[in-house]
C-alpha positions in Angstrom: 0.0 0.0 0.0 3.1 2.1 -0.6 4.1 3.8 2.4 4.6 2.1 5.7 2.1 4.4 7.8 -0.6 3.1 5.0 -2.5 0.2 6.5 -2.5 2.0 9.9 -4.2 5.5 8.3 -6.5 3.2 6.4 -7.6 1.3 9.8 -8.4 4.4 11.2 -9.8 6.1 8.5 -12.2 3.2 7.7 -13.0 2.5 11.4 -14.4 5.8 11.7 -16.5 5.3 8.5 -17.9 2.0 9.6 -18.8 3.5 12.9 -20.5 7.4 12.0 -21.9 6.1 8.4 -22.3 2.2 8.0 -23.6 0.9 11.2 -26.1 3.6 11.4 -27.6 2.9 7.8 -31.2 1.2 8.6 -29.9 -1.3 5.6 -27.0 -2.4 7.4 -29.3 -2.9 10.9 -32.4 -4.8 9.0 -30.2 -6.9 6.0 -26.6 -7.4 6.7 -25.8 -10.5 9.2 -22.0 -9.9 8.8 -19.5 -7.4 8.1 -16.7 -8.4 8.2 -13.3 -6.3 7.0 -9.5 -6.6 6.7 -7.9 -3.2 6.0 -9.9 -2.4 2.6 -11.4 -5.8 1.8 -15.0 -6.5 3.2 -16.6 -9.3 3.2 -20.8 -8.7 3.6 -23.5 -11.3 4.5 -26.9 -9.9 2.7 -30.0 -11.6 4.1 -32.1 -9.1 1.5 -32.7 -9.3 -2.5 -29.0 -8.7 -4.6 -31.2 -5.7 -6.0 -31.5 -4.2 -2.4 -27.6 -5.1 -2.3 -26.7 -3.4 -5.1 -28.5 -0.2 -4.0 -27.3 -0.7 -0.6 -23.5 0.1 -2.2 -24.7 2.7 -4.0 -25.7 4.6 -0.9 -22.4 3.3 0.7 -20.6 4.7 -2.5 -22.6 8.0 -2.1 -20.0 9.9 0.4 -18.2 13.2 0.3 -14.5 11.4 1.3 -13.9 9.1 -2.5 -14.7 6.3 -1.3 -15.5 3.8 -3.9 -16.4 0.1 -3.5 -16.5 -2.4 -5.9 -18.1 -5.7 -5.6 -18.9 -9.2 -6.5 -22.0 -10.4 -5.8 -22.8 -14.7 -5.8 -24.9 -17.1 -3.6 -22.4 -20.0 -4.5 -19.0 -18.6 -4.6 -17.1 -15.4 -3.2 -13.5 -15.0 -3.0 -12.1 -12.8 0.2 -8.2 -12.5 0.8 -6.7 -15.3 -0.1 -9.8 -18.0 0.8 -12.8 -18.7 -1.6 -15.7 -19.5 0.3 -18.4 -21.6 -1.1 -21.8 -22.5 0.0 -23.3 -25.9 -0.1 -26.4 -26.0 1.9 -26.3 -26.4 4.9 -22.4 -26.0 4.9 -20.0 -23.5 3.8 -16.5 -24.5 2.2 -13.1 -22.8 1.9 -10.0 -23.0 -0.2 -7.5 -22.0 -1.7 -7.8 -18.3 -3.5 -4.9 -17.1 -6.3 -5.2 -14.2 -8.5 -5.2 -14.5 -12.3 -2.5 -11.9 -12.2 -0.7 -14.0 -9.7 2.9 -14.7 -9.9 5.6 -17.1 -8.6 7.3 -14.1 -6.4 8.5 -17.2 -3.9 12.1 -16.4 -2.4 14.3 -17.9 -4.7 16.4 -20.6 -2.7 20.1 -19.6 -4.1 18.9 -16.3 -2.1 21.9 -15.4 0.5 18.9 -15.1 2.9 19.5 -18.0 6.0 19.1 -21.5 5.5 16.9 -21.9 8.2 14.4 -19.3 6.6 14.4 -20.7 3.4 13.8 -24.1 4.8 10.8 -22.7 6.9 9.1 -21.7 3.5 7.6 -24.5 1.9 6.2 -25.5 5.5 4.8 -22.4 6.1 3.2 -22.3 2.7 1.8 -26.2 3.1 0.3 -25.6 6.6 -1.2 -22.4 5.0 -3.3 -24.6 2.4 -4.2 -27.4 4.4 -5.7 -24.4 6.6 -7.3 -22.4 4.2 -8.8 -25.8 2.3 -11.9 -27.8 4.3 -11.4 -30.3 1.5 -8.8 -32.7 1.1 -9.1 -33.1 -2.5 -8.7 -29.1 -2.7 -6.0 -29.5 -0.4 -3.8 -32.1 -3.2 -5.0 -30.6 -5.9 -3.0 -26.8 -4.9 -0.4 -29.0 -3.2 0.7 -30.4 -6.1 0.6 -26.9 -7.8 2.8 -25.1 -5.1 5.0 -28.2 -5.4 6.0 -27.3 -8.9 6.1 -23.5 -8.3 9.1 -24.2 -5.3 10.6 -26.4 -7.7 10.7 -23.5 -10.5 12.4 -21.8 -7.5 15.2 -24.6 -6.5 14.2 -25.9 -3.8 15.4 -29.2 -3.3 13.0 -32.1 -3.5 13.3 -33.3 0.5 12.7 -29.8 1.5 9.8 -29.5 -0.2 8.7 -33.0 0.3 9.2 -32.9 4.3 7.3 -29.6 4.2 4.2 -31.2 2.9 4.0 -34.1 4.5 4.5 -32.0 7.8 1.0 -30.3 6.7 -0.7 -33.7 5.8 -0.5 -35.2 8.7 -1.6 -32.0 11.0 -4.9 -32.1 11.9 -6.9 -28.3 10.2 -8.7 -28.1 13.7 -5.4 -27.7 15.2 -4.7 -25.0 12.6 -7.7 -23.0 12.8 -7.0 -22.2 17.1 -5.4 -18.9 17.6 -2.6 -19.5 19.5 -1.7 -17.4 22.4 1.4 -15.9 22.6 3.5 -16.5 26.1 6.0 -14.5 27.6 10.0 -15.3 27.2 10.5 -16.4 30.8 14.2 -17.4 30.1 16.7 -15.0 31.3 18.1 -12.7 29.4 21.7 -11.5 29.2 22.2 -7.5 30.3 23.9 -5.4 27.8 25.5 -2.3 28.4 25.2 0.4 26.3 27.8 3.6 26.2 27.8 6.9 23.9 31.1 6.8 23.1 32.8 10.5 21.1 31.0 11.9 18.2 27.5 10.6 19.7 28.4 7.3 18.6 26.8 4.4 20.5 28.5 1.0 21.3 26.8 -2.4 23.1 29.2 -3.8 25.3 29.2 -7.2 24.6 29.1 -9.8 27.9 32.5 -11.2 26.9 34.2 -7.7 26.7 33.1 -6.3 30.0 36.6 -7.2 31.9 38.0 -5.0 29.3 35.6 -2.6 30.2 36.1 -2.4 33.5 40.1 -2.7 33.5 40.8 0.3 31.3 41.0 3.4 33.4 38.7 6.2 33.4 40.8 9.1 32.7 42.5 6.8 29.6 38.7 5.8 28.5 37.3 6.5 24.8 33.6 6.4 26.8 32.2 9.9 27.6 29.0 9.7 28.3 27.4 5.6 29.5 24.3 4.8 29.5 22.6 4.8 32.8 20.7 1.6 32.4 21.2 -2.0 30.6 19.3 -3.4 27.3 18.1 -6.9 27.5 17.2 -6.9 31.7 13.4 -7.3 32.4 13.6 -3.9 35.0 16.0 -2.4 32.8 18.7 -2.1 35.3 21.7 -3.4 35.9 22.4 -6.0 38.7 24.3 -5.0 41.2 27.2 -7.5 39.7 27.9 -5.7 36.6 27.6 -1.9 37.5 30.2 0.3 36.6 31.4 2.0 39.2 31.0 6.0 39.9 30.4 7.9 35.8 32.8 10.1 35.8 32.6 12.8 32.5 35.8 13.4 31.1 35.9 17.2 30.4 36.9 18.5 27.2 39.9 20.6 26.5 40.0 24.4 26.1 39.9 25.8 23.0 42.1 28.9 24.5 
């Protein structure tokens, strides 16, 4: 969406259209059973007639701020993001959704990008179809399509072979749970941080600190240290690795 700030302003700007226009239409409190929006796509439930829809969009499309929305209309088949949901009474069906204009933009695997990244790929990309498909014969069928689109990318056979078979035998219900995200509760190491001359800062590395300590003050390239340590859960030191009294070194006259 160009810059980075993008997605955020368009959050904002559209929450605040969904709340002071949308909700309080008396088409979107009688007809619509869901709304349902990710940055600018929506994704709309109609319980009404598609010519009520249509006009309902109209009026949505009606608004002094350029705010245009285009649509698709079906009672079989809509696509949202990257899932196209189907209905077959009584039950809806996903899978997988890929542009017509889609390309194979994969990370190429002679990329000087980590190993361990590049082997994380094709797992990520196999447990993201056997999530978005309910049907296992979707589920082969784009399987065996991304296959030969990491292959076009040279990604060795195992990899990719490992990375599928990882997602086949996961169960989708598994999948589908949001997981919750836990705290680091392993320690972590204290860094020191010092402004060295010319308002450059340093890190301190754990394995340099007896250096650190041994070299005296008034021979020291620090001139200003930092008060308190990166990495510790207060933000302070321990009491084991403070530097002793910060003394300023002050410099010479220019008379």
């Amino acid at each position: 969406m160009g810059a980075k700030c993008a997605p955020s302003y368009a959050n904002l700007f559209l929450g605040w259209w969904e709340e002071n226009v949308v909700y309080r239409l008396e088409a979107y409190k009688t007809k619509v059973s869901g709304w349902f929006r990710y940055i600018d796509d929506i994704l709309l439930l109609w319980t009404g007639s598609s010519e009520d829809c249509v006009g309902f969009i109209s009026e949505l499309n009606n608004n002094p701020w350029n705010i245009k929305l285009t649509s698709t209309l079906s009672t079989t088949t809509v696509d949202f993001l990257d899932i196209s949901i189907s209905y077959n009474h009584p039950t809806l069906t996903t899978s997988l959704f890929r542009k017509q204009t889609a390309t194979n933009n994969l990370l190429h695997f002679s990329s000087f990008h980590p190993r361990h990244l590049k082997n994380g790929i094709p797992t990520g990309q196999f447990l993201r179809l056997k999530r978005n498909c309910s049907d296992q014969s979707d589920f082969r069928r784009h399987a065996r399509e991304l296959t030969h689109r990491f292959q076009e990318r040279g990604y060795p056979q195992k990899i990719i072979s490992g990375a599928f078979t990882r997602a086949k035998l996961s169960e989708r219900k598994d999948l589908l749970q949001t997981k919750s995200r836990t705290m680091d509760s392993r320690p972590r190491t204290p860094r020191i941080m010092e402004t060295l001359k010319f308002g450059i800062t340093y890190i301190v590395k754990p394995r340099e600190w007896s250096m650190y300590y041994s070299v005296p003050v008034q021979n020291s390239m620090w001139v200003k240290p930092h008060k308190n340590c990166v990495g510790d859960a207060n933000n302070i030191c321990p009491p084991s690795i403070q530097r002793p009294p910060i003394y300023k070194k002050e410099r010479p006259s220019l008379q």
